[in-house]
C-alpha positions in Angstrom: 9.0 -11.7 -13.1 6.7 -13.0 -10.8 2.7 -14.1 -11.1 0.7 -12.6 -8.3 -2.4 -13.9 -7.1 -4.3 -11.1 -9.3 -3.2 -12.3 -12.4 -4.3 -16.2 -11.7 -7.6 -15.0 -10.6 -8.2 -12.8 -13.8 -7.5 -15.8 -15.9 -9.8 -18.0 -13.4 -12.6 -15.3 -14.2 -12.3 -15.3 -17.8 -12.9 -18.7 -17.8 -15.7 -19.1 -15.5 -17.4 -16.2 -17.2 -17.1 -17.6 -20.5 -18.4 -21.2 -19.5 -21.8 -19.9 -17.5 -22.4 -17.7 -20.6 -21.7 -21.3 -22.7 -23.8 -22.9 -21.0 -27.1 -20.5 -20.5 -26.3 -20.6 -24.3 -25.8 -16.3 -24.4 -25.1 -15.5 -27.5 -21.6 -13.3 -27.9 -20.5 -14.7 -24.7 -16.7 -12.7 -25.1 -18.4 -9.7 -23.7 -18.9 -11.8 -20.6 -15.1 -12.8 -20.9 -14.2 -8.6 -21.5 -16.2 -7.7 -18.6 -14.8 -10.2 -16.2 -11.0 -8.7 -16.9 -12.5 -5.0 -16.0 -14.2 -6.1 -12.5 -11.1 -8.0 -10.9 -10.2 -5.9 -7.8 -7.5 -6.6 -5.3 -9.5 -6.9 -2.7 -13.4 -8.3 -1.5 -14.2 -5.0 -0.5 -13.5 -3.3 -3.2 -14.7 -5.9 -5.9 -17.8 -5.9 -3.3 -17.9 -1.7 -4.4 -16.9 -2.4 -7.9 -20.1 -5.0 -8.5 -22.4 -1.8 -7.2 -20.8 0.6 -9.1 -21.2 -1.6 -12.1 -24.4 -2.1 -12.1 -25.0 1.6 -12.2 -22.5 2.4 -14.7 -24.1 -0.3 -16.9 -27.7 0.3 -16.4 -26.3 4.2 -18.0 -24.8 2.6 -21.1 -27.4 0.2 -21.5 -30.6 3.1 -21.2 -29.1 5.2 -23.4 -27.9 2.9 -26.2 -31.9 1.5 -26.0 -32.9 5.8 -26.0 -30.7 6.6 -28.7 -31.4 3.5 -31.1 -35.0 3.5 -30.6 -35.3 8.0 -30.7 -32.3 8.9 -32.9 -30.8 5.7 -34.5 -27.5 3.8 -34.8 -25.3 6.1 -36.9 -21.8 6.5 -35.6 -22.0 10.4 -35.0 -25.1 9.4 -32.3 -23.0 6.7 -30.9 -20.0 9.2 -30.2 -22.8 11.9 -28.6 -24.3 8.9 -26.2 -20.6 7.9 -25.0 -20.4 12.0 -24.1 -23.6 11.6 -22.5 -23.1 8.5 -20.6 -19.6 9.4 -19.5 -20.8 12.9 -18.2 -22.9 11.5 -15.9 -20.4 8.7 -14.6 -18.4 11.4 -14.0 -20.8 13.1 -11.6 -21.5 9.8 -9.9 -18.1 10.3 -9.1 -17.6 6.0 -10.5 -15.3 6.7 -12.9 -13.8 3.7 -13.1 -16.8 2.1 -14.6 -16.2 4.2 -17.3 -14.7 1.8 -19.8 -17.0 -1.7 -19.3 -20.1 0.7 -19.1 -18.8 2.3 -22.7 -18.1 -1.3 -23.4 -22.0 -2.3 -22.8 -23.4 0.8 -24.4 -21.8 0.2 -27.9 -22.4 -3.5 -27.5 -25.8 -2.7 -27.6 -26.1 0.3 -30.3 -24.0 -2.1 -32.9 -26.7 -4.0 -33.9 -30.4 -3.0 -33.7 -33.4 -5.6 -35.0 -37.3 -6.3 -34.5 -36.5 -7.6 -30.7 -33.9 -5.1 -29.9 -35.3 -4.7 -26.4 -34.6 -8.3 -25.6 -31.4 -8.2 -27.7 -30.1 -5.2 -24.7 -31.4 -7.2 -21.7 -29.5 -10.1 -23.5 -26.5 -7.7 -23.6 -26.4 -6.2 -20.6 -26.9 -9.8 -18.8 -24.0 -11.1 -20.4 -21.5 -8.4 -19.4 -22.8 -8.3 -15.5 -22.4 -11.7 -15.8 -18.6 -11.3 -16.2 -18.7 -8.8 -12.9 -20.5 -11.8 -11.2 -17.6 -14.1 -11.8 -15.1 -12.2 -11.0 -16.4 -11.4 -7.5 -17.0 -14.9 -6.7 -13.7 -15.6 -8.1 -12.3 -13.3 -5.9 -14.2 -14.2 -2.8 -13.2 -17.7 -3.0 -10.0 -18.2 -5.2 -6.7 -17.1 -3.3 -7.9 -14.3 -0.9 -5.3 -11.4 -0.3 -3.3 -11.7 2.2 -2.3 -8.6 2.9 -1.1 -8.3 6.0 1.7 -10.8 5.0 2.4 -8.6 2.0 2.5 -5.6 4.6 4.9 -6.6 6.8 7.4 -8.4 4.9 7.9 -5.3 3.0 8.2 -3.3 5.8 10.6 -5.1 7.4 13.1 -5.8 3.8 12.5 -1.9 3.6 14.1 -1.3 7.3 16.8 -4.1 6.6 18.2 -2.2 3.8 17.6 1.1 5.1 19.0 0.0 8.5 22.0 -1.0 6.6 22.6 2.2 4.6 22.6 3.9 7.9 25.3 1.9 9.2 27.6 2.2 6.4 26.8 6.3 6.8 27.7 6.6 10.1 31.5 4.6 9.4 31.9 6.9 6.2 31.8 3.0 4.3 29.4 4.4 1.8 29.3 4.8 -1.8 27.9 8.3 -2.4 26.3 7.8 -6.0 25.1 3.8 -4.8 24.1 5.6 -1.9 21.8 8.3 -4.2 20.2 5.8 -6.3 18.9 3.5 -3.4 17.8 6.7 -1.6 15.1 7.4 -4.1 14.5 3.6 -4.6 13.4 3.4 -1.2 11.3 6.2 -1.2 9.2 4.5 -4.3 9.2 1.4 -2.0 7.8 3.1 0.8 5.0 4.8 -1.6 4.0 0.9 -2.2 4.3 0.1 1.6 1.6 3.1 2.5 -0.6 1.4 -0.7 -0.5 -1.8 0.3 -1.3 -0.5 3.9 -4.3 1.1 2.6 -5.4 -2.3 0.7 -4.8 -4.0 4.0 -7.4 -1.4 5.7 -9.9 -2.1 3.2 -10.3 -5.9 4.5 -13.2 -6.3 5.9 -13.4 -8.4 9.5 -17.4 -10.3 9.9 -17.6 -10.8 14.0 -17.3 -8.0 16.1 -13.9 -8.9 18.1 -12.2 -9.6 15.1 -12.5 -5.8 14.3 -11.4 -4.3 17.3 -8.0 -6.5 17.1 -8.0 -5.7 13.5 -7.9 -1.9 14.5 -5.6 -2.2 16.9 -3.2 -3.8 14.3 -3.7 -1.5 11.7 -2.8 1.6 14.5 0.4 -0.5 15.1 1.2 -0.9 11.3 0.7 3.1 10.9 2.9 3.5 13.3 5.9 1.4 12.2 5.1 2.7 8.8 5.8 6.2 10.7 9.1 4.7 12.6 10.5 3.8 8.9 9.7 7.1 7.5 11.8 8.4 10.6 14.2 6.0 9.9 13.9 7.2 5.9 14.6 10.9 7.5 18.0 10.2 9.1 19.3 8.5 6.0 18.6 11.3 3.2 20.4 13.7 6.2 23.3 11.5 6.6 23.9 11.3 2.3 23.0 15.3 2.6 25.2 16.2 5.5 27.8 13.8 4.8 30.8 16.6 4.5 29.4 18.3 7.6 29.6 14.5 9.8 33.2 13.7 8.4 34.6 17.1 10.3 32.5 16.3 13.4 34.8 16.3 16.8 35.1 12.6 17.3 33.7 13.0 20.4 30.0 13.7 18.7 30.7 11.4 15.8 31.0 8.9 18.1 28.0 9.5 20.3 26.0 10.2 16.9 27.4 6.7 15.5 26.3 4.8 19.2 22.9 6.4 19.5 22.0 5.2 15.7 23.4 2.3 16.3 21.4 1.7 19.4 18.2 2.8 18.0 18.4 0.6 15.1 18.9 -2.4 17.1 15.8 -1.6 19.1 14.3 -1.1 15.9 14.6 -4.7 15.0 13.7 -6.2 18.0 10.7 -4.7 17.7 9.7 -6.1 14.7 10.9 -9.4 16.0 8.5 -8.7 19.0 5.5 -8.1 17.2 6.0 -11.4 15.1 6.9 -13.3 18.3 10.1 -14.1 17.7 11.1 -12.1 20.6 9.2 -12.8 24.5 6.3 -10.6 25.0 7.7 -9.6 28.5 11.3 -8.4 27.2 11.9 -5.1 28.8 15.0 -4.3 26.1 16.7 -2.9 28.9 20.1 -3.1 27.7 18.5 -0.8 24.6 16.9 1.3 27.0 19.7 2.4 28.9 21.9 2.8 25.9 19.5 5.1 24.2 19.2 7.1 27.7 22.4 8.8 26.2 20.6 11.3 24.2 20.4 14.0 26.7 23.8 13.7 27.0 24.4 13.8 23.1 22.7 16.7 23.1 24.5 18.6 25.8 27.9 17.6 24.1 26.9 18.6 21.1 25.4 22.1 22.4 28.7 22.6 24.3 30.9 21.6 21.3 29.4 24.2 18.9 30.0 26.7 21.4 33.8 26.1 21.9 35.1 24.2 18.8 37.1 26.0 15.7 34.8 25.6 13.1 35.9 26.5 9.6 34.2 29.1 7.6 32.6 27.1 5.0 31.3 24.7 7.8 27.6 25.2 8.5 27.6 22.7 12.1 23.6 23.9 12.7 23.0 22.0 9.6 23.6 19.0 12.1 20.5 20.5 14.0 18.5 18.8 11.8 20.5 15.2 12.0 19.9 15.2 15.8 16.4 16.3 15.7 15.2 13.6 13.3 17.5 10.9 15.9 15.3 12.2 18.9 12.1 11.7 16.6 13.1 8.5 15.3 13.5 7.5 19.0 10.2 8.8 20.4 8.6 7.2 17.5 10.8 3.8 18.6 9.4 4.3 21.8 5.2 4.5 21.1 5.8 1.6 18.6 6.9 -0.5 21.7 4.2 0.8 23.5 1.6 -0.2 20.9 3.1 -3.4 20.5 3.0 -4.9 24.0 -1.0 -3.3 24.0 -1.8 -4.9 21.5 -0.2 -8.4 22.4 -1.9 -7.7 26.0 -5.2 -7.0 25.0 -5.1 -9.8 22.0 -4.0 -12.9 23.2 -5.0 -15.0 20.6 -3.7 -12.7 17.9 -0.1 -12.4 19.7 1.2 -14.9 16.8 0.7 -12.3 14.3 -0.7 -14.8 11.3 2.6 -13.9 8.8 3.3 -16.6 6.3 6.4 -17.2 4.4 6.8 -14.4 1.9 9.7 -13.3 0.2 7.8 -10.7 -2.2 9.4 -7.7 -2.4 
């Protein structure tokens, strides 16, 4: 079990909430700590979005507690028809996720009503944005996401394993039920790469050339997100069409096994490439020319279907789909290199793609 950044910067916020309300003297400063765990985002955008949304959600709770206590009373029935009220029209702010501090400031408020209950809710409600403060400024300056780390090194343990599943499918060396299970793993892993992707999008770039490089990176990380999906594609058709593949001529199971294998070593260079571990100016022309075999595959395999002795339980178009998703996989190979070498020729200084040491999975 390992602790992220996230978790280190709640507890940071907690305390830092609950000392500035210590020391401005607030009184019930644990609503500043509450309010603090409810704002921590992972990312300064969005903890830039939450402090707005806050405010409004809390300004909600906080007017109607102070319209309900001073028209209707305290009594638990009105406290219950306020929180209706107040989440109704949170709801159709379409902030929803303010839901629970704002509910959290309204009762807060409603609990205890006095002669100076007006300053009592302006008390209140300073204490919990108080808490949102903190944790913005916690997040802005303790242990900024690094995302783009995060990003990549999951995409590239993704396309190790996946890279090796393929492998072991093409030379029948694969345990059909291990096989299964990672199959649907992966897919859960690559739901977390496209999230992670999306948090990395949110980042916000101040100076002008900054964002143009940082939009150019984020087209090449869409696409190699795409190029694994590909990748994703052959492997469940492998596992699904493993009977069909193991009564293939040899002649196509060995051009099918070649032009994987080829691909998937052009695959990794590329990701090499883009980290600079690989020259700029590498043509992979050895990778090229392999991979030029396709037409031919697909001639062979055309030709094949026509003459061979198929059995009658044998459904060989089902292979259709195999070779279609290689051809894809390789197109998609081939505008990832593309974007790649633009983006290192256009971006000089951002050729060393900043990736620290990561091994989170």
């Amino acid at each position: 079990m390992k602790l992220g950044a996230r978790i280190f910067k709640t507890g940071i916020a907690i305390v830092l909430a609950l000392f500035v309300a210590e020391v401005l003297h607030l009184p019930s400063p644990v609503f500043a700590g509450i309010a603090a765990i409810f704002a921590v985002q992972p990312t300064i955008y969005r903890s830039y979005l939450s402090i707005i949304e806050q405010v409004q959600a809390n300004l909600i709770g906080a007017i109607l507690a102070v319209l309900f206590v001073l028209l209707l009373g305290n009594h638990v029935i009105f406290v219950g028809l306020a929180a209706i009220i107040a989440i109704t029209l949170i709801l159709k702010l379409r902030i929803e996720n303010t839901i629970g501090l704002s509910l959290v400031t309204m009762i807060s408020i409603m609990e205890a009503p006095g002669e100076d209950f007006i300053q009592f809710a302006v008390i209140r409600f300073s204490t919990i944005m108080l808490g949102v403060l903190s944790s913005f400024i916690v997040n802005l300056i303790f242990l900024p996401p690094k995302y783009e780390t995060k990003l990549f090194y999951r995409v590239s343990n993704v396309t190790e394993d996946m890279l090796k599943w393929i492998r072991l499918s093409t030379r029948h060396a694969s345990e059909n039920h291990l096989l299964k299970k990672d199959i649907e793993k992966i897919k859960e892993r690559l739901t977390k790469i496209d999230q992670v992707y999306l948090l990395f999008k949110e980042e916000r770039s101040y100076f002008k050339m900054n964002i143009v490089a940082k939009n150019r990176k984020l087209v090449v990380y869409r696409q190699m997100i795409s190029t694994l999906r590909r990748a994703f594609e052959i492997l469940k058709r492998l596992h699904r069409f493993e009977n069909e593949i193991s009564n293939l001529p040899e002649e196509i199971h060995q051009m099918i096994q070649g032009q994987l294998d080829c691909l998937m070593s052009y695959h990794e260079q590329l990701l090499l490439k883009f980290v600079g571990k690989v020259k700029s100016d590498i043509a992979f022309e050895s990778v090229h020319n392999v991979c030029a075999q396709r037409n031919e595959l697909m001639d062979v395999f055309i030709k094949r279907l026509k003459t061979y002795d198929f059995q009658e339980d044998y459904q060989p178009f089902h292979l259709m789909h195999l070779i279609s998703s290689i051809l894809d996989y390789n197109e998609h190979l081939e505008h990832l290199e593309k974007l790649i070498g633009s983006f290192q020729s256009f971006h000089v200084e951002e050729n060393e793609v900043k990736i620290e040491e990561n091994h989170e999975e």
